[in-house]
Structure formats: structure tokens, C-alpha cells
C-alpha positions as CSV (number, residue, x, y, z in Angstrom):
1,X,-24.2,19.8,0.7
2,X,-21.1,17.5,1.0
3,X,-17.3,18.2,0.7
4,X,-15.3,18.0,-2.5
5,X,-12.2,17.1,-1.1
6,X,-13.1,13.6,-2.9
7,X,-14.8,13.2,-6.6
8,X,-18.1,11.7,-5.9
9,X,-19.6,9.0,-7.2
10,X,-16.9,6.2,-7.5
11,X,-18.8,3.6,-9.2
12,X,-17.3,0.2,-9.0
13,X,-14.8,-1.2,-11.8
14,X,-15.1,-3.9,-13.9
15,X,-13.0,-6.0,-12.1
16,X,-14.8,-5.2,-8.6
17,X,-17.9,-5.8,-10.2
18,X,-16.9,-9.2,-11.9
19,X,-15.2,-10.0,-8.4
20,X,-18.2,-9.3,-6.4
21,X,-20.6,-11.7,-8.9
22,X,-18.0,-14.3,-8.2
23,X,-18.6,-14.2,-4.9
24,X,-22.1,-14.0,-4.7
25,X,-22.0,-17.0,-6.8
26,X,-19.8,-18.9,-4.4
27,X,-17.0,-19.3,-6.8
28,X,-13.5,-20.2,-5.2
29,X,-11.5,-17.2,-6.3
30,X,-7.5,-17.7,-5.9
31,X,-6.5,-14.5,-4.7
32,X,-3.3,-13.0,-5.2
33,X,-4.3,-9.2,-3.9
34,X,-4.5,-10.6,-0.1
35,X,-2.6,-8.2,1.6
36,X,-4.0,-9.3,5.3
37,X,-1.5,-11.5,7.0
38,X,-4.4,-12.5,9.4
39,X,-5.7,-13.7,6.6
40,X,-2.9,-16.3,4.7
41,X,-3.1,-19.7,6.9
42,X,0.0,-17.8,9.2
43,X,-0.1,-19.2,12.8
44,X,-0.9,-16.4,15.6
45,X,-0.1,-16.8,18.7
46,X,-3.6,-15.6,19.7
47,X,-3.3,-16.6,24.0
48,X,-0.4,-14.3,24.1
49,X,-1.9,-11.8,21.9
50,X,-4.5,-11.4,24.1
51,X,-3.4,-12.0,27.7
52,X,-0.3,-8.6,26.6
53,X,-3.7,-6.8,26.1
54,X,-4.4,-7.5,29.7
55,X,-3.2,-5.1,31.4
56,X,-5.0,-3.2,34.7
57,X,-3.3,-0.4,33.8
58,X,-5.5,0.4,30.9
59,X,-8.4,1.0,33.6
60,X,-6.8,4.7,34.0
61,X,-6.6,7.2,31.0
62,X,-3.6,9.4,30.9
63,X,-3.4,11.3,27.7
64,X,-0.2,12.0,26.4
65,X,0.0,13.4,22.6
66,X,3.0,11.6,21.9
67,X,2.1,8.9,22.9
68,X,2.5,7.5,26.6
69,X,6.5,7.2,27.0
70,X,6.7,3.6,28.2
71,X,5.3,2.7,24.5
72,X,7.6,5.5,22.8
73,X,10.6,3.7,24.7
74,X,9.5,-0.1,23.7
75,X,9.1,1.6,19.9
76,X,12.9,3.1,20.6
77,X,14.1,0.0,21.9
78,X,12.6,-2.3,18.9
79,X,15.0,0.0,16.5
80,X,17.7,-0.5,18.2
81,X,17.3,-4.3,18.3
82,X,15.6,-4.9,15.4
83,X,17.7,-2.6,13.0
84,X,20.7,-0.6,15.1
85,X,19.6,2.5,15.2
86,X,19.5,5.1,18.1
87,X,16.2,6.3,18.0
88,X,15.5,9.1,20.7
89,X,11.5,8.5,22.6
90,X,11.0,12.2,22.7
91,X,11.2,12.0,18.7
92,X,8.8,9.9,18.3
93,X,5.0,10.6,18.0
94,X,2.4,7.4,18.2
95,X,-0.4,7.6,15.6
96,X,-3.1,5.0,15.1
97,X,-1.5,3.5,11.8
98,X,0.5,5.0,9.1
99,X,-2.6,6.5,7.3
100,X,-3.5,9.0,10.5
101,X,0.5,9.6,10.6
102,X,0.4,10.9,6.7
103,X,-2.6,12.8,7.9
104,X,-0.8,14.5,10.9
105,X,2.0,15.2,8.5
106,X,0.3,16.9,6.1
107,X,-1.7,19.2,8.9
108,X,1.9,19.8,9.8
109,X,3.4,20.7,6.2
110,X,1.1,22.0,4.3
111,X,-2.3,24.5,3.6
112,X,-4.6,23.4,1.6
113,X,-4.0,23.6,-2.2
114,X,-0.3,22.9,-1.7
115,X,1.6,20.1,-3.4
116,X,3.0,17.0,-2.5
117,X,5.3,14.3,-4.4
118,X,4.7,11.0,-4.1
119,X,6.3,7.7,-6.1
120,X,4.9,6.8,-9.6
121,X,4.6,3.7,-9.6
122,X,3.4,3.5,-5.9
123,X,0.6,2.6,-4.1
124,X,-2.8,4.7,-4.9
125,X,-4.0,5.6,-1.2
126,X,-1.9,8.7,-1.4
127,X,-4.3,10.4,-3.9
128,X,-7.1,9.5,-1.2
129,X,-5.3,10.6,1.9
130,X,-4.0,14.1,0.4
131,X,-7.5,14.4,-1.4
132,X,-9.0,14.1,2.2
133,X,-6.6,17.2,4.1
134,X,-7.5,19.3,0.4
135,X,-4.1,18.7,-0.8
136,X,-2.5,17.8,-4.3
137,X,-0.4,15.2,-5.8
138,X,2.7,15.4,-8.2
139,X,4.5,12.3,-9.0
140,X,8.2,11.7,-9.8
141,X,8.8,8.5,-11.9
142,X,10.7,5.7,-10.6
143,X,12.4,3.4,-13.4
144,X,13.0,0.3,-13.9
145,X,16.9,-0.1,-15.6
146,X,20.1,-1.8,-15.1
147,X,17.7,-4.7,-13.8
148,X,16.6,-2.9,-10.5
149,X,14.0,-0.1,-9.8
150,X,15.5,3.2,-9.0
151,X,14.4,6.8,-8.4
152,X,14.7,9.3,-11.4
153,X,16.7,11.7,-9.3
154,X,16.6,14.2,-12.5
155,X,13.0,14.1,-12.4
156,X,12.6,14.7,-8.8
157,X,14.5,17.7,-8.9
158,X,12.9,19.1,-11.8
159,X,9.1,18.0,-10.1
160,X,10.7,20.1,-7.0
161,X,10.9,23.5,-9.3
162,X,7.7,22.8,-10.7
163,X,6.3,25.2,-13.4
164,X,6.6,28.6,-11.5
165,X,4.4,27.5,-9.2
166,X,4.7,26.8,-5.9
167,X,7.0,23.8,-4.7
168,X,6.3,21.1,-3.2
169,X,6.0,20.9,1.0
170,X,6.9,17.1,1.3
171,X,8.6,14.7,-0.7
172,X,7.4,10.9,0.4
173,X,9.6,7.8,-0.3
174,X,8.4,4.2,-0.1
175,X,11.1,2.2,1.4
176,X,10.8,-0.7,0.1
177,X,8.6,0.7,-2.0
178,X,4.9,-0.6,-2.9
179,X,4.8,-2.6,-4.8
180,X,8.0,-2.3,-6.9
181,X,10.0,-3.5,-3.7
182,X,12.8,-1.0,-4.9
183,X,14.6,0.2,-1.3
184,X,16.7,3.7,-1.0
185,X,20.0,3.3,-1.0
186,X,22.9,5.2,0.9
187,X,24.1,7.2,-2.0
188,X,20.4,7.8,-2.6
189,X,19.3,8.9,0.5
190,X,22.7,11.5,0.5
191,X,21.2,12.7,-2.9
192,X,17.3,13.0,-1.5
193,X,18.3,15.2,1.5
194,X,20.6,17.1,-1.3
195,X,17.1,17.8,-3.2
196,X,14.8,18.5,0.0
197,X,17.2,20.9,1.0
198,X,17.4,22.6,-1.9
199,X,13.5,22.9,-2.3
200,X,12.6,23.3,0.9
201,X,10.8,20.6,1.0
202,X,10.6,17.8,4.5
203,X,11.2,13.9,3.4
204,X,8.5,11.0,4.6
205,X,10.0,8.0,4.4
206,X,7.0,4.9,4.7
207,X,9.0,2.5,5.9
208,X,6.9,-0.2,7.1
209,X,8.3,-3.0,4.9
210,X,11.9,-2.5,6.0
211,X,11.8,-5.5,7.6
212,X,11.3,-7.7,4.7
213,X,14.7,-7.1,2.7
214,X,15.5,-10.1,0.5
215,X,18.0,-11.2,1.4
216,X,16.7,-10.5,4.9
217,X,18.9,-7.5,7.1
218,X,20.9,-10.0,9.0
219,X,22.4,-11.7,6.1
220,X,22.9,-8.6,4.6
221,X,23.0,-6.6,1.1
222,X,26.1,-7.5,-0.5
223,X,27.9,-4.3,-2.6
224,X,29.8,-1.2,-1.9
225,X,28.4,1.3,1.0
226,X,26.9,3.6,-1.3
227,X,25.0,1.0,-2.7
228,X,23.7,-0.7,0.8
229,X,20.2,-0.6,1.3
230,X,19.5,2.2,3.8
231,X,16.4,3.5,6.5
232,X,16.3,7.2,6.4
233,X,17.6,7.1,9.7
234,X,20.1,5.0,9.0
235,X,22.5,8.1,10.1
236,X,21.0,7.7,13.9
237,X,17.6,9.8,15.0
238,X,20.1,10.4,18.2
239,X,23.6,11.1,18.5
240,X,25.6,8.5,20.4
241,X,26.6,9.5,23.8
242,X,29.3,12.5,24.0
243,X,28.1,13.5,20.6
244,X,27.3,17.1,19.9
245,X,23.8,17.9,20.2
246,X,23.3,19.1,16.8
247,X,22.0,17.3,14.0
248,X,22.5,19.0,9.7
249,X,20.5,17.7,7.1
250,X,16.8,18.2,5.6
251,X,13.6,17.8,7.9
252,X,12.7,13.7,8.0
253,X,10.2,11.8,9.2
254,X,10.4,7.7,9.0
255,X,6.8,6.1,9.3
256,X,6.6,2.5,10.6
257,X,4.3,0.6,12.8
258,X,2.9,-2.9,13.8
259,X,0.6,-3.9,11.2
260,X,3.5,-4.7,9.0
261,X,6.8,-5.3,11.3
262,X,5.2,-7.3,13.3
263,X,2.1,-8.3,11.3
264,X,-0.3,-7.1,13.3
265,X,-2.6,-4.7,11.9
266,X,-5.5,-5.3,14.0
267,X,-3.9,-3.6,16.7
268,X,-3.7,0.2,15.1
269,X,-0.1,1.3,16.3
270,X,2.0,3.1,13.7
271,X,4.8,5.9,14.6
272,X,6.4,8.9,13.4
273,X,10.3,9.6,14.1
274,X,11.0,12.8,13.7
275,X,14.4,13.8,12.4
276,X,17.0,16.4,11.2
277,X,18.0,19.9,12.4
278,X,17.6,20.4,15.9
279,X,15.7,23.6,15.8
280,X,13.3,22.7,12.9
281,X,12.8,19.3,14.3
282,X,12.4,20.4,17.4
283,X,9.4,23.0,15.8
284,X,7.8,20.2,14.5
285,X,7.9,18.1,17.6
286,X,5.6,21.0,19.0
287,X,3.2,21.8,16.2
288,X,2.6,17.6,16.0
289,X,1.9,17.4,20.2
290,X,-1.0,20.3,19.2
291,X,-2.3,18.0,16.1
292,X,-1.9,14.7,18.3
293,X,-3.7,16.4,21.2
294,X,-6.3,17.9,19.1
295,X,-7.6,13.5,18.5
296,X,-5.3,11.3,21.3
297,X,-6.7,8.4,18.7
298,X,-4.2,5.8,20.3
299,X,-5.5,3.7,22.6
300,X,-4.7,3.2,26.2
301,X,-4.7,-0.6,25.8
302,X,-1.9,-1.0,22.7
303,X,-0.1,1.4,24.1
304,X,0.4,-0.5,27.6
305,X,1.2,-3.3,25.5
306,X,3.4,-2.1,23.0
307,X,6.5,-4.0,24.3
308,X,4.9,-6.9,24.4
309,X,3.2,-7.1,21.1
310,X,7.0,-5.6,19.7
311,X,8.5,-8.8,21.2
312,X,5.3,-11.6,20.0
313,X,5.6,-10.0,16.4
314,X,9.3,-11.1,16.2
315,X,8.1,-14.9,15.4
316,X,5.0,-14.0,12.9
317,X,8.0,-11.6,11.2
318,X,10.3,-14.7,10.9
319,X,6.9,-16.7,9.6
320,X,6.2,-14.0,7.3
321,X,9.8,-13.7,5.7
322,X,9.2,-17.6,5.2
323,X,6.2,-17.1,3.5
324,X,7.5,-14.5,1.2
325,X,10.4,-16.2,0.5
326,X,8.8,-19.4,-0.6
327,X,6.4,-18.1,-2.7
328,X,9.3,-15.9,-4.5
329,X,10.9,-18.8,-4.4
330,X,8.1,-20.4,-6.5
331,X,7.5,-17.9,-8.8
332,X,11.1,-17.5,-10.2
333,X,11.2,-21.2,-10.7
334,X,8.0,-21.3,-12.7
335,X,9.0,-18.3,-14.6
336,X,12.6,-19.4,-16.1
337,X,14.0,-18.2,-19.2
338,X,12.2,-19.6,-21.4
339,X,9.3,-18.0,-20.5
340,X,7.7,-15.0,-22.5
341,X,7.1,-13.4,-18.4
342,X,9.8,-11.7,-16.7
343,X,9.9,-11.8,-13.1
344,X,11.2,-7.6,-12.4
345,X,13.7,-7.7,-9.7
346,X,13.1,-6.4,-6.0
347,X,14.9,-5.3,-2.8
348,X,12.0,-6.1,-0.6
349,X,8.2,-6.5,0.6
350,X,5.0,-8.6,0.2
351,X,5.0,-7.8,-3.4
352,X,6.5,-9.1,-6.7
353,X,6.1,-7.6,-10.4
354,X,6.1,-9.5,-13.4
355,X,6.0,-8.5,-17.3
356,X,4.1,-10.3,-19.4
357,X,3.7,-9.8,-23.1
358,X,1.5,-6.8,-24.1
359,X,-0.7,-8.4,-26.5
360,X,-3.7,-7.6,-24.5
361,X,-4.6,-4.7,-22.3
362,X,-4.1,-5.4,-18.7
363,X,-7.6,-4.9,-18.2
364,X,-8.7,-7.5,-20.6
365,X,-6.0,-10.0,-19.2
366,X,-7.3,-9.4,-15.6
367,X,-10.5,-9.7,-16.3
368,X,-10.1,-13.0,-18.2
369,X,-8.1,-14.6,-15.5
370,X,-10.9,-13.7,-13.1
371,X,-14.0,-14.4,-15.7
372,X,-12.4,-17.8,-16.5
373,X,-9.6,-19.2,-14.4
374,X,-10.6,-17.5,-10.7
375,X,-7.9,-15.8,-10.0
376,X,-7.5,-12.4,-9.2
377,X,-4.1,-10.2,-9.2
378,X,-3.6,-6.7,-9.5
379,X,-3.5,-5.1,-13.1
380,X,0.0,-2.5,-13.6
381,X,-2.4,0.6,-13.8
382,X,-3.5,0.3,-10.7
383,X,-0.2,1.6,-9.0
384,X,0.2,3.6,-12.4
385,X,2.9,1.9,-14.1
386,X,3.9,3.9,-16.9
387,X,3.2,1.3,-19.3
388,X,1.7,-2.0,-20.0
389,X,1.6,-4.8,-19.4
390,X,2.8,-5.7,-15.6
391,X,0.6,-7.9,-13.4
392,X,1.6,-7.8,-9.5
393,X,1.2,-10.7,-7.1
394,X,0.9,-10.7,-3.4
395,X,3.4,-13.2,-1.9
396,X,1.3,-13.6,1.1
397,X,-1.6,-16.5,0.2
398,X,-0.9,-19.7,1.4
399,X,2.1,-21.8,-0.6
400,X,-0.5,-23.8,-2.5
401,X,-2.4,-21.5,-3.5
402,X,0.1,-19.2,-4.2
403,X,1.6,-22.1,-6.7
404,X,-1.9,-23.1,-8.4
405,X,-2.7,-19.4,-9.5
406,X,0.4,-19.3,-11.1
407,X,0.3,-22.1,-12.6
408,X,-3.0,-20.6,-14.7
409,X,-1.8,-17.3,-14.7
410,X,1.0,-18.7,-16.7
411,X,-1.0,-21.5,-18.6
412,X,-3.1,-18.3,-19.7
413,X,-0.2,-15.5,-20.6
414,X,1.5,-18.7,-22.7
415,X,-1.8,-19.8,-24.8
């Protein structure tokens, strides 16, 4: 009697299992999966929080599937302020987080039964959210040479002509990706549109961790301009003024929102700018009002204080970036040369990789570090590495925490 669109049961891992008798037992578990900035000791400015959410405008409801515009203008705004680019309102659609705007994307791209490429390595709630609108997943690799995490263009293109079968509808980039923190580049982005095109295919670009470059954006990337890290939109989503009205290029769409830019995800605000030829953007603009109308999800009260909460995230941003960089800080200290870990290099986000030797599966090494030394991290299958043995480490926790997990992660690898 129920759908298939997901494979019933999921019984719990043996990780999950061991983490939930830890808990139940009261043990103090060192956790190095916290993803929830809430969460991490960061300070909030809760008054002002609360008192932008005051608003006696939210008294009145006036639906807009969009998005109301005051909110798509304060989202417009934020890109131009926050990373230079013209960003036209009428491009962009609100969504209630980056999950719904996948969903509304594939409704838009695809039928059911069609194909979609995502990252390999990459975080595993696309299998879920595809799964759930009856839609499959390819991967492309990316890999790990030259000492940075790139995409295996040859790969993608050959993923993009398939077997004979059909090809794919969307192509989704992770940028910084999750949890390699490998960003696009210019010349890769030229090359990705030169692909899309080719296949027919639109580009998603998730690029909610843009903000947390390392080094961050204002100091800047160092290299030549084909090698500067890049947004999809980095061309402009609108011409400047005087421009011609046209736009070339495959179909885009950049995700972002404010649980991570601002680090606010209790407040359910994510976007969608649309980009790319005028007429087929334009098409999609329409089909996504009908999908956004069809659930107006937002709520009235974010939306009237989406300028607001745009500004307030600026200084938990900044506090964020500290965090992250401290603990990154930490890690490549404790991990010098010497050591039998290696600490993989990344452009960007709350994430860091590290090898360690492969004498054990990741399983049994993840499972001993919880079972005997309380901490937990995420095994390398988990975002399907293509190999062993990888561990990866949120850099949110709090610094001394962050820096006594280590420690036994380290005390552990080394015995």
C-alpha cells in the first residue's frame, strides 16, 4: 500500500546503532559530524533575531510564487554586496531551503524515470531527494590529483552520452563541494556550459558554501583567471545597464540560501537564480511560478524579514569563517609530515578530508573510535569515496573539542 519511490525498510547502521547506545548510556561523545551551527558554542544575536521577525506586516497574506519581491530584492541586493554580482529579482524564485529548490527543479526538468548526474564523492541526500520525485541518479567522479580535487571532465561527458539510453536532464555541481571542499573554477565553469550544451542537459549549481572560500573571497584566490574560483553566475544573472538584452550559454540555476550564508537554518529561506538564454530561461521562470504556486511553502514572516536576517547573518558569517579557520588551523598542525595521515587539500566549506592508512576498513576504524575513544566522524563511504580509507571532520564543534578528538583520532590511526 505505500510508494516505492524509497526502498523500505532502512534499518539502522552499525554506527547509528553503537551511537544511539552511547547515548542512552550518557556517554560524552566528541562529535565531529555536527553540521548545526546553532549548535557549536557560536554566539547568536537572538534579540535581533527575533525582534526582524516582528513585523505587522506578516498579519496580511499576499501570495506571490516567487516569492514576495521586497525579499527577492534584499536576496538581489545580498549578491551584489556580498559577492559582485548583478542578480536580476524577477530571476529569482524563493523556496523553503535548498532541499524543496532540488525538488522544484526536478518537477521542472524531468519525468519520472529520467536521469540525473550528481558528484561522486558528494553528499548522499541527492539519492533521497531524486528517489522521492521517481527519478535516477548517475554519478561522474571527481578526483583528487595534482594536490586539489577536480571534476573528471572526460567522465562527465561520457556519463552525458550514457549507454544509448536517454541523457541526462540536469547536471548538479557542488560549489564548494560537500565535503571535498573542491570549488569550480573559471575555465571549469567555461568547459561545464560546453558539456550541458552539448547534452542538453540544464546545470544546478548548490552553492550554499560559497561563502566559506579559504582564503576567504575578499583576500582573494591567488593564480591566473582561468584558475579563479568562480559562482556559476559569476558572468552576471543581469546584464549591466545598456547591455543587450540577450544572454548565450546553457540553462543554470545557482541554489543558495540562509541556513548556510548566514548560518541560519532555522529560518527555511533558500533561492533559486535562474540563468542563461533569455527565451529558455524565461520558460522556466513560468513553468517554476506554476510549481511554486502549486505549495507557496515560504513563509510570510522570513520573507518580510529577509533583509534583515541578510544583514544580522553577516557577523555569525564572519564568526563562522573564524571557527573554520581555527580548527583547520588545528588540524594541519597536528597532522605535519611526519604523520602517516594526510590532510587532502580544499577550496572551501565546513568540511575537511583526511587519509589515513588503510590497514583497517573504515567501518572498523569508525566504529572503534566511537566504541572506545567517543568520538564520532564520518567514515569515506558515506559520501562514496571511491576508495578507502578517508575519514571527514566537521570544522564546526567548538575549538576544544574540535582539538581533543583529534588528538585520539590521531593517538588511534598512529597505534
Amino acid at each position: 500500500m505505500f510508494s516505492r519511490r524509497l526502498q523500505w525498510p532502512y534499518p539502522p547502521n552499525r554506527l547509528s546503532r553503537l551511537l544511539e547506545e552511547k547515548r542512552a548510556r550518557g556517554a560524552a561523545v566528541l562529535d565531529l559530524t555536527e553540521s548545526n551551527p546553532t549548535r557549536v558554542g557560536l554566539r547568536y544575536p537572538a534579540e535581533a533575531i527575533a525582534a526582524a521577525l516582528h513585523d505587522p506586516a506578516v498579519s496580511a497574506y499576499e501570495p506571490a510564487p516567487r516569492g514576495l519581491q521586497e525579499a527577492r530584492a534584499a536576496v538581489a541586493s545580498w549578491h551584489a554586496a556580498q559577492r559582485g554580482l548583478r542578480v536580476d529579482p524577477d530571476r529569482i524564485v524563493l523556496t523553503a531551503g535548498s532541499s524543496e529548490a532540488y525538488s522544484y527543479l526536478w518537477k521542472l526538468l524531468a519525468d519520472p524515470g529520467d536521469v540525473v548526474l550528481v558528484p561522486r564523492p558528494s553528499y548522499p541526500l541527492f539519492d533521497y531527494l531524486a528517489a522521492l520525485d521517481g527519478l535516477r541518479v548517475a554519478g561522474y567522479p571527481l578526483h583528487y590529483e595534482a594536490d586539489r580535487w577536480a571534476i573528471d571532465f572526460e567522465a562527465l561527458a561520457a556519463a552525458c552520452i550514457g549507454s544509448g539510453g536517454p541523457a541526462p536532464r540536469a547536471i548538479v555541481v557542488v560549489n564548494p563541494n560537500n565535503p571535498t571542499g573542491s570549488a569550480l573554477r573559471q575555465a571549469d565553469r567555461a568547459r561545464l556550459e560546453e558539456i550541458a550544451g552539448r547534452a542538453g542537459a540544464a546545470i544546478i549549481s548548490d552553492e550554499v558554501f560559497l561563502d566559506y572560500l579559504d582564503p576567504p573571497p575578499e583576500r582573494g584566490p591567488e593564480g591566473a583567471a582561468g584558475d579563479r574560483i568562480a559562482s556559476l553566475l559569476a558572468a552576471a544573472a543581469a546584464p549591466p545597464a545598456g547591455a543587450a538584452a540577450g544572454r548565450s550559454g546553457a540553462l543554470k540555476f545557482a541554489l543558495g540560501g540562509l541556513s548556510k550564508s548566514c548560518g541560519l537554518p532555522q529560518m527555511k529561506l533558500g533561492w533559486i537564480v535562474v540563468d542563461g538564454p533569455d527565451g529558455p530561461a524565461g520558460e522556466a521562470l513560468e513553468r517554476l511560478d506554476l510549481i511554486a504556486d502549486t505549495y507557496l511553502s515560504v513563509g510570510t514572516p522570513v520573507q518580510r524579514a529577509a533583509a534583515r536576517l541578510l544583514e544580522i547573518g553577516g557577523p555569525i558569517r564572519e564568526a563562522i569563517r573564524g571557527r573554520l579557520e581555527e580548527n583547520l588551523g588545528a588540524l594541519r598542525q597536528a597532522v605535519g609530515p611526519a604523520s602517516s595521515c594526510r590532510v587532502l587539500r580544499r577550496d572551501g566549506g565546513w568540511y575537511a578530508v583526511v587519509q589515513v592508512p588503510a590497514v583497517v576498513t573504515e567501518e572498523d576504524r569508525v566504529l572503534v573510535l566511537l566504541a572506545e575513544d567517543d568520538v564520532l566522524v564520518h567514515p569515506g563511504y558515506f559520501f562514496d569515496f571511491p576508495r578507502e580509507a578517508y575519514l571527514v571532520l566537521s570544522l564546526l564543534p567548538e575549538p576544544g573539542t574540535f582539538r581533543e578528538a583529534l588528538r585520539r583520532i590521531l593517538a588511534r590511526v598512529e597505534r
